[in-house]
N, C-alpha and C positions, 0 to 999 in steps of 0.2 A: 540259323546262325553260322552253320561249318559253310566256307565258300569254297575249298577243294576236297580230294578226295584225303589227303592228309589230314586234314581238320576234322573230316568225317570220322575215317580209320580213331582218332584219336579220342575224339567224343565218346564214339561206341565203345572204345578199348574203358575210359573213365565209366562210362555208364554200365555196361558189362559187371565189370569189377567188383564194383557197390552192388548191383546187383545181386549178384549170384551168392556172394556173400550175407544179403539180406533172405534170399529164398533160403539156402541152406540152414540158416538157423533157423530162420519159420516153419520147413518143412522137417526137423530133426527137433527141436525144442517145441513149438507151440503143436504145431499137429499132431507129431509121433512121438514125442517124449515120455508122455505116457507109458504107451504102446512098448517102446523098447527096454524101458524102467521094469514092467511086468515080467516080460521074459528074460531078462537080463536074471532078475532077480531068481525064476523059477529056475533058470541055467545055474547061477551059483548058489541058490539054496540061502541067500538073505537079501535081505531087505538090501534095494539097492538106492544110493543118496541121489544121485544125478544121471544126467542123463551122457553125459562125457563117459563115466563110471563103466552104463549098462555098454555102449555103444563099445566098450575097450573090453567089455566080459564078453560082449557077441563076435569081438572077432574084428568089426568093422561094421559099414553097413551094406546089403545085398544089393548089389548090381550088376543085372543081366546074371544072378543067381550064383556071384562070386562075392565072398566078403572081402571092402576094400574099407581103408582107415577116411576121416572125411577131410584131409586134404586131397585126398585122390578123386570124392565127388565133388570138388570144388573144382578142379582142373578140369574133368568131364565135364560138367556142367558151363564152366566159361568158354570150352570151345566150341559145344554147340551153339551156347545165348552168343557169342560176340561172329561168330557163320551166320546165325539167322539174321543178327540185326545188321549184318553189313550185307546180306544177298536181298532178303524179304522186309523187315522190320522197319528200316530208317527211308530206302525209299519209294516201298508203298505209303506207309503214313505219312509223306509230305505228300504225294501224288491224292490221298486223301481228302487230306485237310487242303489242299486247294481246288478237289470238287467241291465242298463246301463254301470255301472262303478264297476272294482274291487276297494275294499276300501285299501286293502292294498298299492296299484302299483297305486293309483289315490292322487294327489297333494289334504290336506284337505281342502281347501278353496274353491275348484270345487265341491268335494264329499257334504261338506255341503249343499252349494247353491242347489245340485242335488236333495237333501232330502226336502230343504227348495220349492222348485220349485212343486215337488213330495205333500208333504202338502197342498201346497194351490189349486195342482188340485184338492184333496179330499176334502180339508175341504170345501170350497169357496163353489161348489154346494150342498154340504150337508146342511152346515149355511145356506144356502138362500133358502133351499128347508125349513128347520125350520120356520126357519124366514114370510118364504109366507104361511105356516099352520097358527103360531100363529098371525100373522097380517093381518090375509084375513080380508076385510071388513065384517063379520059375521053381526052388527046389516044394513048394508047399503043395500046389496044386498042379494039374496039367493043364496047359495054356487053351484059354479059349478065347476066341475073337468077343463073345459079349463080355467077359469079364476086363478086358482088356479097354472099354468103350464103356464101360460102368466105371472103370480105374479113372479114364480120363474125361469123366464128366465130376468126376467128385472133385479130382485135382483141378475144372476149371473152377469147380464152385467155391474149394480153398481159396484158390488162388486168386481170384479176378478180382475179388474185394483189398485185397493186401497190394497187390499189383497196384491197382487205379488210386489207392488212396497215398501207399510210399512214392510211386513216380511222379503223381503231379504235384504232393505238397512235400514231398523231402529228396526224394533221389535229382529229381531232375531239376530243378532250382541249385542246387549243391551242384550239379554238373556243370551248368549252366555256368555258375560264378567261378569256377576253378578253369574253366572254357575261355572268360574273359579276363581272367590276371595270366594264363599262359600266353595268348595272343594279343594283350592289350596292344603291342605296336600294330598288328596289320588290322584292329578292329579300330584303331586311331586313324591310321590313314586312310582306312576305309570310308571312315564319316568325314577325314577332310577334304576326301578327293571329292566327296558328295555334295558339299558344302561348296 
């Protein structure tokens, strides 16, 4: 769909966004909510309601073994996701999905998906290979290479199902339409020059 590298840049930047902001809560509320509810709670000595609550009784949350508040790992986390997907992410997965499929002679609803599909096998274990560096438990334990590679095989097995199911059936549809009421004029003349 993007035909320069502005459109590109832009795509990624919308896609990114949505993103990082959908992991962030999956990985802070559904995964570890729990988890930080527990100790939240053993730290103040009651019962703690949310998980906002524990995450402001701990401090923040631990990265790279500093406690920081979670707009600060939302800003960490978009510049590494919107680096990967503008160096690795957007065009490997189009170089993918057209060893699979010609784009011309392939229906684009398949083609996409094929790109979209192509994406989250890269991004997913790259994110989660991130993600298990800057969230190893550095002050709990002392670091070791198989704990670090058991971290990022869990984070792909979290991840890869949440990834593949939000990207093809909510994020990237959603990108997509907000892709074509920003550009409708050059995606206009694009189909009249074609035409």
């Amino acid at each position: 769909m993007p035909r320069n590298q502005a459109q590109r840049m832009f795509f990624a930047f919308v896609t990114v966004v949505i993103t990082v902001h959908a992991y962030v809560f999956y990985s802070l509320y559904v995964i570890n909510g729990n988890t930080f509810m527990e100790y939240a709670g053993l730290a103040a000595g009651e019962k703690v309601q949310s998980v906002l609550q524990a995450i402001h009784i701990l401090g923040g949350v631990e990265v790279l073994g500093n406690r920081i508040p979670i707009w600060g790992v939302v800003i960490i986390e978009f510049c590494l996701a919107y680096l990967l997907e503008n160096v690795m992410g957007s065009p490997c997965s189009f170089k993918l999905a057209c060893k699979c499929f010609n784009p011309a002679e392939t229906h684009p609803v398949l083609f996409e998906s094929a790109i979209i599909c192509a994406t989250v096998g890269l991004m997913c274990p790259a994110m989660s290979f991130l993600a298990a560096i800057l969230y190893y438990p550095y002050n709990a334990v002392d670091f070791h290479f198989f704990t670090l590679l058991a971290n990022w095989l869990k984070l792909v097995c979290f991840n890869f199902p949440f990834a593949f199911f939000s990207q093809l059936f909510f994020i990237q549809p959603f990108v997509r339409t907000v892709f074509k009421i920003v550009f409708r004029k050059d995606i206009a003349a694009r189909i009249k020059q074609a035409a």
